[in-house]
C-alpha positions as CSV (number, residue, x, y, z in Angstrom):
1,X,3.8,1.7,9.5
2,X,0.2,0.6,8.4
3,X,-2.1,3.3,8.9
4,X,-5.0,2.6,11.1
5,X,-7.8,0.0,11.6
6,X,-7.5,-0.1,7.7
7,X,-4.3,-1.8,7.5
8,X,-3.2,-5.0,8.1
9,X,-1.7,-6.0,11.3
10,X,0.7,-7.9,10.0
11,X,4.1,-5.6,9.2
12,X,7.8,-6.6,8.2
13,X,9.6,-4.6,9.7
14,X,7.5,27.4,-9.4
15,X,10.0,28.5,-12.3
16,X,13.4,30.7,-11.4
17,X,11.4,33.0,-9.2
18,X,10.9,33.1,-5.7
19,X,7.4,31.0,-4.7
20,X,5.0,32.5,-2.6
21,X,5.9,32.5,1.0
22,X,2.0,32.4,2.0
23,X,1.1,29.3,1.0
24,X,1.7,25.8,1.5
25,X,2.7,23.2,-1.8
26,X,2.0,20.5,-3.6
27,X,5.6,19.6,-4.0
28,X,6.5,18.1,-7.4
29,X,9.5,18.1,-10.2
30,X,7.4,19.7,-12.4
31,X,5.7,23.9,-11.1
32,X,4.5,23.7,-7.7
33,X,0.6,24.2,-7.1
34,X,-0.4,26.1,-4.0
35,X,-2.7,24.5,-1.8
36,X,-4.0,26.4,1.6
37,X,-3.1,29.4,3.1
38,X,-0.3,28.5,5.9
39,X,-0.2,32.1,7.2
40,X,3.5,33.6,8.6
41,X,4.9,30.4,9.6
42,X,3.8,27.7,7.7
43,X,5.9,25.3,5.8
44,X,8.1,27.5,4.0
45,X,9.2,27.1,0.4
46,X,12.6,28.8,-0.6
47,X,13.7,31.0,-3.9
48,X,14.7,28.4,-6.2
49,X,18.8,27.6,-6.8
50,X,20.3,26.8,-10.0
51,X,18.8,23.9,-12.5
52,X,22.0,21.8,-11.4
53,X,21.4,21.4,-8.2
54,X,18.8,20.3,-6.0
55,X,16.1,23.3,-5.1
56,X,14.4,23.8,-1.7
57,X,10.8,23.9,-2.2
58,X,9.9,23.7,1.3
59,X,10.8,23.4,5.4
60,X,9.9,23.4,8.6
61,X,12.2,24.2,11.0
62,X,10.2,24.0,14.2
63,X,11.1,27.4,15.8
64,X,8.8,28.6,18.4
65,X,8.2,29.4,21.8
66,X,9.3,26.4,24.1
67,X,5.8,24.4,24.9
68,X,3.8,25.7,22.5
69,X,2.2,23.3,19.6
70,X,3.7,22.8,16.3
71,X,2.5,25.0,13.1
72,X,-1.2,24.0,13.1
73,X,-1.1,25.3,9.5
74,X,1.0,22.2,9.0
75,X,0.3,19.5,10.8
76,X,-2.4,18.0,12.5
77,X,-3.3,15.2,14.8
78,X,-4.5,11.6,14.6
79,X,-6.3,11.0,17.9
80,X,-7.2,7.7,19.8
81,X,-6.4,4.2,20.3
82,X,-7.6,0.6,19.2
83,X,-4.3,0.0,18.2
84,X,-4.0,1.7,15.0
85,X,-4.3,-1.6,12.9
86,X,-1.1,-3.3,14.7
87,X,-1.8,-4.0,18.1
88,X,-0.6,-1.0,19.5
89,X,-1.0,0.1,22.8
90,X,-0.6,4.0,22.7
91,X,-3.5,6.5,23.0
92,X,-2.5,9.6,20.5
93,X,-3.4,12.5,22.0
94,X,-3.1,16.6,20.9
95,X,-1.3,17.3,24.4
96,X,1.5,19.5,24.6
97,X,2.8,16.7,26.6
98,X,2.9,14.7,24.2
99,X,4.0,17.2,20.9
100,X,5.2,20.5,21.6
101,X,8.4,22.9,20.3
102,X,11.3,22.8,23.1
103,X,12.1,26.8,21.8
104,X,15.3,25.1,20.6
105,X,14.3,24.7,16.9
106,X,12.7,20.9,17.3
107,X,9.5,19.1,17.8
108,X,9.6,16.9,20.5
109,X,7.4,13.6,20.0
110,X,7.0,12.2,23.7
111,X,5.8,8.6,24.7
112,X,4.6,8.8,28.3
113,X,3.6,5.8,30.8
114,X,0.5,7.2,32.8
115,X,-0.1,7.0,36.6
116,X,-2.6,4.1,35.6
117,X,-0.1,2.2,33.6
118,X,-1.7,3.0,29.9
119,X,0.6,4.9,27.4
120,X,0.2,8.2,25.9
121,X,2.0,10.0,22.6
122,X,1.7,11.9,19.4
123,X,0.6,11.2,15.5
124,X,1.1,14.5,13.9
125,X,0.0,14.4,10.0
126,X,0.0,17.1,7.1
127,X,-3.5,15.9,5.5
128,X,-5.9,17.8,4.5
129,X,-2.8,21.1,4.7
130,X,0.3,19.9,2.1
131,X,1.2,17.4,-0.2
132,X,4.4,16.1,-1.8
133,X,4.9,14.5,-5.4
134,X,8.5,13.1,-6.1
135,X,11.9,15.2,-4.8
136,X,14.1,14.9,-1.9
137,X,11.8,14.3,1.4
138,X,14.1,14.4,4.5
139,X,14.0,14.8,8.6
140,X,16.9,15.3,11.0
141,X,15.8,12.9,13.9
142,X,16.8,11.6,17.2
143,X,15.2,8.6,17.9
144,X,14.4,7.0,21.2
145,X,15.4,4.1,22.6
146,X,13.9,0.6,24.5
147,X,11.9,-2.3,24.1
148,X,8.7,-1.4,22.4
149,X,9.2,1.6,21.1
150,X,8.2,2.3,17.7
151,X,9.6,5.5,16.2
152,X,8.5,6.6,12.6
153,X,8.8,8.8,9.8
154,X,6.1,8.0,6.6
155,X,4.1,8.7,4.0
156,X,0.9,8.0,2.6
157,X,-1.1,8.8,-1.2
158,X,-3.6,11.9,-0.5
159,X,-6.1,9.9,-2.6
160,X,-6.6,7.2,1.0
161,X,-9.9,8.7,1.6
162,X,-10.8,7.6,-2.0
163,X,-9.2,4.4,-2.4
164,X,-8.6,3.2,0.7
165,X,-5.0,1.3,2.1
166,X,-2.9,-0.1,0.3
167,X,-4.4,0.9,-2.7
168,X,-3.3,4.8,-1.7
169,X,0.6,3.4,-1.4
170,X,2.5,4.3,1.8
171,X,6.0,5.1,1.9
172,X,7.7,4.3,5.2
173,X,11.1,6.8,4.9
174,X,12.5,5.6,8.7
175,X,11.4,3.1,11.0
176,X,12.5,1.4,13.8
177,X,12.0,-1.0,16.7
178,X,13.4,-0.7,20.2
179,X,14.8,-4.1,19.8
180,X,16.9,-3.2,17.0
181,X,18.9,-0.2,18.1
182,X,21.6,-0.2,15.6
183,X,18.7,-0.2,12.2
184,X,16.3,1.3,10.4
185,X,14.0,0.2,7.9
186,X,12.4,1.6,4.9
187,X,9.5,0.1,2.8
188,X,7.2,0.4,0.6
189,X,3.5,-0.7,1.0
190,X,0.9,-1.1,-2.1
191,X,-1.7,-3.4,-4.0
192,X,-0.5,-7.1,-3.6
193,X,2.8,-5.5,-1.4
194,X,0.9,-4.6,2.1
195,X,1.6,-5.7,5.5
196,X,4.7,-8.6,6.4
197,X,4.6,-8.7,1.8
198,X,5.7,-4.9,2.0
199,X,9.2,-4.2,-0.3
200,X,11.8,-2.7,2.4
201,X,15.9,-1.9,3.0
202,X,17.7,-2.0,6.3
203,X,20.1,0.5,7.4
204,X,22.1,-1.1,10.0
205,X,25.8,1.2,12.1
206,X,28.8,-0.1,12.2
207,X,28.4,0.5,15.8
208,X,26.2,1.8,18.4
209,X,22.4,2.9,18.3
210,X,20.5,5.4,16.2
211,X,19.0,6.8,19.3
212,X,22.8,8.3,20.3
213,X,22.8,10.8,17.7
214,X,20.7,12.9,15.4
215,X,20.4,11.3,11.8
216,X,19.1,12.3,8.6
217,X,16.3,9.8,6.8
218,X,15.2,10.3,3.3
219,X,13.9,9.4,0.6
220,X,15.0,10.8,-3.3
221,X,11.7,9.8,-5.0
222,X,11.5,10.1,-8.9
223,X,9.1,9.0,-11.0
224,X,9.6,4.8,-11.6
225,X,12.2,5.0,-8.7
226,X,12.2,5.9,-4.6
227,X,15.7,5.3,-3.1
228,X,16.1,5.3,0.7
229,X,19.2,7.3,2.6
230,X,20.6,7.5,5.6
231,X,23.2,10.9,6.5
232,X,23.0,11.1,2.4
233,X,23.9,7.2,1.9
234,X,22.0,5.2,0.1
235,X,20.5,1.9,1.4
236,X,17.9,0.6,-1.0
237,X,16.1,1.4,-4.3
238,X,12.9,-0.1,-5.6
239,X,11.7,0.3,-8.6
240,X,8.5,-0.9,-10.5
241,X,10.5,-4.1,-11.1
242,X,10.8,-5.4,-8.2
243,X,7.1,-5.3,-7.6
244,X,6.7,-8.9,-9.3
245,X,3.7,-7.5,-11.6
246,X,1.8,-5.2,-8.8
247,X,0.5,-2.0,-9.6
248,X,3.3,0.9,-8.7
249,X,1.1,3.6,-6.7
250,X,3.9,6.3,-6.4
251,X,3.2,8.4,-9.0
252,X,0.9,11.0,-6.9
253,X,0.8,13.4,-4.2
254,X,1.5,12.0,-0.6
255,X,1.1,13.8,2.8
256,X,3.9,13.3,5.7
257,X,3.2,11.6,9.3
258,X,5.7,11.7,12.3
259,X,4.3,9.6,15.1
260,X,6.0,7.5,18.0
261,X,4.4,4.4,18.6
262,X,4.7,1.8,21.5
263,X,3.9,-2.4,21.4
264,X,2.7,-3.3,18.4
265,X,3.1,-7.0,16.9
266,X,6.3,-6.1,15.0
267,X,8.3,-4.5,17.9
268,X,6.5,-6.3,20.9
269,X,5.6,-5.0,23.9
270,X,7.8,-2.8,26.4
271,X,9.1,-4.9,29.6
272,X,10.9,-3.8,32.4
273,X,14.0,-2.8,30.5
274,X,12.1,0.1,28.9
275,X,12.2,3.3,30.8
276,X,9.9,6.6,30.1
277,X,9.2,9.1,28.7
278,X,10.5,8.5,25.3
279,X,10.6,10.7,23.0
280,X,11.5,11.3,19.4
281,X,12.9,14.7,18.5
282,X,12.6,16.3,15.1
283,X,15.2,19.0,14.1
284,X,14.0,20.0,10.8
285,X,11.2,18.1,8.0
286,X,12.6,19.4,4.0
287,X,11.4,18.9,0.8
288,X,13.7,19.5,-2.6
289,X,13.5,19.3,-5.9
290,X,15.6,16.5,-7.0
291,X,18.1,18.6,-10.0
């Protein structure tokens, strides 16, 4: 998912020990470096497991109280409309209406159609608190459903402020678009890849739509390699090669967004088929060491 006015508008589719429990990461394969003070519960990293198998560095788990806001030691809010670089037609707010625990371990992402006809929902991003480099980066997710609606899970370099997009990278773990209930996408964005040029995989069922069920989307991302899964299965892998020559911008610490979008130039607008609220609902977010 392009990230903002930036972006194009155009788009395709810590050693044996236990780490400290008070901080937040920045999540690679080699020690973790703690960054920020999460407080109690903040995105919590695990004692690590044996060198054979993967190690879990980090989670949230969204418990809380039903209604109340998720961990703002974690995540924080893009605000606003101007659709976001792609024609959207949402206004992200920081509403517990539109993000809030339901006290039954997820976050709940809802898309709402106002009295006045105009749409409201949720960005929810860890910049500026944690940071991932390389590992296993998965969600449990339930996605919504209809026309329009534009559910995803992503990524992008922590250096943006710096270098700007594409130049930053952006990983998109899980998208989809109402029109395609049965798929998912996953992609890549960078220098020379950006946009409808962006290098991406399709998940598609057997049968059925995503939105039935929870799923899990990840991504195992080494260095030289990101590989996209779906329930553990992978879909796609891209690898410098497959860049045609164009710089590979993965190699860095990234920071996670969860939004739900709606219209947009990829998945079009909602019509009358498409009912709200929508909403997307996140069981757990975890990071691993990849063994």
């Amino acid at each position: 998912m392009p990230h903002d006015d930036q972006q194009q508008t155009d788009h395709p589719h810590g050693g044996a020990g236990a780490i400290d429990r008070r901080r937040l990461l920045a999540l690679g394969l080699g020690a973790a470096a703690a960054v920020g003070t999460a407080g109690a519960l903040g995105l919590r990293p695990e004692a690590a497991s044996a060198a054979t198998t993967p190690t879990l560095l980090a989670a949230d788990e969204f418990d809380g109280p039903a209604g109340s806001a998720p961990n703002p030691g974690i995540w924080r809010y893009d605000l606003g409309g101007g659709g976001w670089g792609n024609g959207e037609l949402e206004v992200y707010t920081d509403s517990r209406r539109n993000s809030a625990l339901d006290g039954n371990g997820n976050l709940v992402i809802t898309a709402r159609r106002e009295a006045d006809g105009s749409y409201t929902s949720a960005r929810l991003t860890s910049q500026g608190t944690y940071t991932a480099q390389y590992g296993r980066i998965e969600a449990r997710i339930r996605i919504p459903r209809g026309q329009g609606i534009w559910p995803a899970f992503w990524m992008l370099g922590a250096d943006l402020p710096q270098v700007g997009w594409p130049a930053c990278g952006e990983i998109d773990v899980m998208e989809n678009i109402g029109r395609e209930p049965g798929s998912v996408h996953g992609t890549v964005h960078g220098p020379g890849y950006s946009g409808a040029e962006g290098i991406s995989g399709t998940a598609t069922l057997p049968s059925g739509a995503f939105a039935d069920d929870f799923h899990v989307y990840g991504v195992d991302w080494r260095p030289g390699s990101i590989s996209w899964t779906v329930d553990g299965a992978v879909y796609r892998t891209v690898t410098p090669a497959d860049l045609g020559g164009d710089r590979w911008v993965f190699d860095k610490p990234f920071f996670v967004i969860l939004n739900l979008a709606v219209g947009g130039g990829w998945p079009g607008s909602p019509d009358s088929s498409t009912r709200f609220p929508q909403q997307m609902t996140v069981d757990w977010l975890r990071v691993w060491q990849n063994a």
